[in-house]
N, C-alpha and C positions, 0 to 999 in steps of 0.2 A: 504494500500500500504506500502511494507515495505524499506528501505534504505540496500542498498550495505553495509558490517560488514566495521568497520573501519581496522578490520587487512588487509583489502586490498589495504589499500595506506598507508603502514608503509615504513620505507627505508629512501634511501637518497632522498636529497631534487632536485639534476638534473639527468638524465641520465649519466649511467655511458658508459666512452670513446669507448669501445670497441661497444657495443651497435648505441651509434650515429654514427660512422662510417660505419653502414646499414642502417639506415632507411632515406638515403635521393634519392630521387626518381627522372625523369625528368621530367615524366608525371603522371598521375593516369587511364592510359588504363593499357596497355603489360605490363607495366615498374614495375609494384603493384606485380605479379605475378613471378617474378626475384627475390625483393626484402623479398616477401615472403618467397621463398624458402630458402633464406639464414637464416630463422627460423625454419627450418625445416618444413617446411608447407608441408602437405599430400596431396594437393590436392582436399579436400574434401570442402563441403563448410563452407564458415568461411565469417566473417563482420572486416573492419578495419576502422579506421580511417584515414582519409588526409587532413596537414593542407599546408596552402600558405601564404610563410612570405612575408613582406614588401620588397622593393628595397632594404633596407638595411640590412633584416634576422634580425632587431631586434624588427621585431613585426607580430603578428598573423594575416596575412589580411582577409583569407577567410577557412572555412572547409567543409568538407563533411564526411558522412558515406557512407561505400563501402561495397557492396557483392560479392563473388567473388565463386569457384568451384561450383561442383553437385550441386545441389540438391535435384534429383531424377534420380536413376540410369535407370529406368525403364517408359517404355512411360505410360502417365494416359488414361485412358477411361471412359468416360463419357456418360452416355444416354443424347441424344440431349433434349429428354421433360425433362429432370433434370436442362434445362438451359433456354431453349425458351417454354416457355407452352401448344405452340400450334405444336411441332415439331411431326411430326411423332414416335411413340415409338419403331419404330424396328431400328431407325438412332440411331449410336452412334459415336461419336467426340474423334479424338485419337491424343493426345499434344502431341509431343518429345520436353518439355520443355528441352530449351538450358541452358547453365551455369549463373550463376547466377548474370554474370555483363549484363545482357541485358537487366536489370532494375535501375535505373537510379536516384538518391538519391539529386535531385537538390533544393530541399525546406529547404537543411540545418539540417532536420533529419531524422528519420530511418523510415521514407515512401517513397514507391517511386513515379514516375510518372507512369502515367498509360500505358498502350506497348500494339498497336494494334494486330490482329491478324498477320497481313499481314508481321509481323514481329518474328511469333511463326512458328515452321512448322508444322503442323497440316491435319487431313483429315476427312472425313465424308465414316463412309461405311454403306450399307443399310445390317442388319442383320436378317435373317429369320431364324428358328431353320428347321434343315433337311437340308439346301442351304447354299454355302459356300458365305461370303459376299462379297456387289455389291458394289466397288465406285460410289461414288455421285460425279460428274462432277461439279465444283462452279457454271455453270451459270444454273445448278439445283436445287440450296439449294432454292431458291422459294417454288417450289413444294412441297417442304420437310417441307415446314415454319422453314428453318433455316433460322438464323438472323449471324447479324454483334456480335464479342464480343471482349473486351479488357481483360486482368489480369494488377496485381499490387502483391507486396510484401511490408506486412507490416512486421516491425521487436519493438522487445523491451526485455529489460533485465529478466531475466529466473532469476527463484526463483532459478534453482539449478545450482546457480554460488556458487564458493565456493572458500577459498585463497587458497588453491591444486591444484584442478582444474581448477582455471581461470575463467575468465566472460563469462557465455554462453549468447548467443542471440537466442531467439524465432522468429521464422518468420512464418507468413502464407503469401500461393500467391493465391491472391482469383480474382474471374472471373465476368466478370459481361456482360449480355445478352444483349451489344450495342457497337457501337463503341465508342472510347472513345472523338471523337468529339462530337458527340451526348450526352454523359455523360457530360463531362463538361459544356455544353450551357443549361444544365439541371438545375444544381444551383451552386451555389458558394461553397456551402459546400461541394462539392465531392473532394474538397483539403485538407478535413479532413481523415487523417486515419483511423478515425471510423466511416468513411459513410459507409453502410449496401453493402454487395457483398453473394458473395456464395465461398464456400472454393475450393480450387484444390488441395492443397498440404500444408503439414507443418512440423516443425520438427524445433531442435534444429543444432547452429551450436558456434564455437568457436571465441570469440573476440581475433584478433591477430594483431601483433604479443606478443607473451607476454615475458618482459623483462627479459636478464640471467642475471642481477645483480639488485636487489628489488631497485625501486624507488615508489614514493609517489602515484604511480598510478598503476591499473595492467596491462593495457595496452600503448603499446609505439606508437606514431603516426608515419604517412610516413609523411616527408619533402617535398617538392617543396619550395626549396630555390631559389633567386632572383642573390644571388652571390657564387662564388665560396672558401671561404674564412672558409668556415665550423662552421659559426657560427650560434647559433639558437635562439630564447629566451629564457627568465629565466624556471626555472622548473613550476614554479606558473604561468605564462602565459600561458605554455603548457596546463597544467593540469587546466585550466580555461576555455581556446577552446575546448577540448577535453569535457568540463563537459556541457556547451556550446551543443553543438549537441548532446548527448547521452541521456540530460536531455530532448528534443524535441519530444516527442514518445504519442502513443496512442494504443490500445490495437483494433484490425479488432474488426469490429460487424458482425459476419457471422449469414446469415440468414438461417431457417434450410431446405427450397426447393424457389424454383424459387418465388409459387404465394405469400409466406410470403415476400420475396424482396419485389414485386410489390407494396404491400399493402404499407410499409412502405416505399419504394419512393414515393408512392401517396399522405402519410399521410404527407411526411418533406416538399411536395412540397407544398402543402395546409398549414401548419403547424410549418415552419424551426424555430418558437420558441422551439420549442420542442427538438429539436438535441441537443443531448449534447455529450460529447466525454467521450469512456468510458479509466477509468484510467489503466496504467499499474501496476500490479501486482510487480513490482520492482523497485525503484527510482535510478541513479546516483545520490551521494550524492553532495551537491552546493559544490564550490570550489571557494578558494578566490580568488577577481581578484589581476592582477599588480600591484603595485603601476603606477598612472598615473605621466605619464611626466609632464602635463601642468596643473597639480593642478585638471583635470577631469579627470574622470572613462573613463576607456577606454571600448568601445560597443564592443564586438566582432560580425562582421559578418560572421552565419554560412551558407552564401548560396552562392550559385556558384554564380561566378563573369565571 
């Protein structure tokens, strides 16, 4: 596993003025997507970070990593036995995966929770060659031996960041043959970002915004500030939260067809000595913390409050 170069946290030691006067936000829904733009954001998909100060704005209380635009212009299609084993083989499953905040970054790092169908828009048609296809009505998918399925996106830093072009981030959104209530009562582990799925989609996307005047980091965080008085904490606190959640990552285990899944959910479930988490190919490097007020270290917490 290798570490981010250090030429990308060279510069000044806080945010400079013109800068912080954009990145403070009210919320992290609509509000992220405003403040983007005024970085010139395209649109496309991109990961940011969002932190939430204290009462006072002079301390880091909570963060998150955030997905945001495309990321796939084009609906996917899938053969249903490529997902459920026993599906019929002329059924195929067609995503209009939506944008990319529809996944939800609440464990503090760059996994998401898991997002049932019923929240994807999605359809089943029954496909015969020579016949044009036949939708499958949902209270059909029985017949069909379609089942329930959730997705998720994992994300983690990309070898081909670079100080030019800025920190990319790797994402896969990978699928998995149940609902995800059913998944989670399954085992504990499935809050691992490298519990075993099947893949949907993947690709690279831009960590943003990234700052017009070099500070110590290469990326600048969104605000949710507590007062209006425009103050933030020191550079070193930032860049300590920010190192905080980016450093929380795992690398998918995609399995290469549905029955390889199978096998090893059977195996972690008989077995959960044996999971281990596979590493990311690229590290955030640690980042000093604050000096503490009260003589202790200060904990940052990176999870939704």
């Amino acid at each position: 596993m290798g570490v981010l170069p250090k030429s990308l946290f060279s510069g000044n030691d806080t945010i400079s003025e013109s800068d912080k006067k954009k990145i403070f936000v009210n919320n992290f829904s609509d509000n992220i997507e405003t403040v983007l733009g005024e970085f010139e954001w395209d649109g496309k998909a991109a990961a940011t970070i969002g932190l939430t100060l204290s009462s006072d704005n002079r301390k880091v209380e909570s963060g998150r990593f955030m997905t945001r635009g495309k990321l796939v212009e084009k609906s996917i299609l899938v053969k249903a036995c490529d997902i459920w084993e026993d599906a019929n083989e002329n059924v195929v499953l067609t995503i209009k995966l939506p944008r990319a905040e529809i996944f939800k970054f609440v464990d503090g790092g760059l996994y998401s929770q898991y997002v049932n169908e019923e929240t994807v828009n999605h359809y089943f048609h029954n496909i015969v060659a020579g016949s044009a296809p036949v939708p499958i009505p949902a209270q059909e998918k029985e017949e069909w031996q379609i089942g329930s399925f959730c997705l998720r996106q994992i994300c983690y830093i990309s070898k081909a960041s670079t100080a030019r072009g800025g920190v990319m981030i790797t994402y896969v959104v990978l699928i998995f043959p149940t609902s995800k209530e059913q998944l989670l009562q399954g085992s504990e582990l499935t809050a691992n970002p490298s519990w075993p799925g099947l893949k949907l989609c993947s690709g690279e996307m831009l960590l943003l915004p990234k700052p017009s005047t070099t500070w110590k980091c290469p990326v600048l965080p969104l605000i949710r500030a507590s007062t209006e008085d425009g103050n933030i904490p020191s550079g070193t606190a930032l860049r300590h939260a920010i190192g905080a959640i980016l450093s929380k990552a795992g690398c998918a285990d995609v399995a290469k067809d549905v029955q390889a899944l199978l096998i090893k959910w059977e195996h972690l479930a008989e077995n959960p000595q044996d999971f281990c988490q596979k590493p990311t190919p690229m590290d955030w490097p640690k980042q000093p913390a604050p000096e503490p007020e009260t003589g202790k270290r200060k904990k940052y917490n990176v999870c939704i409050c």
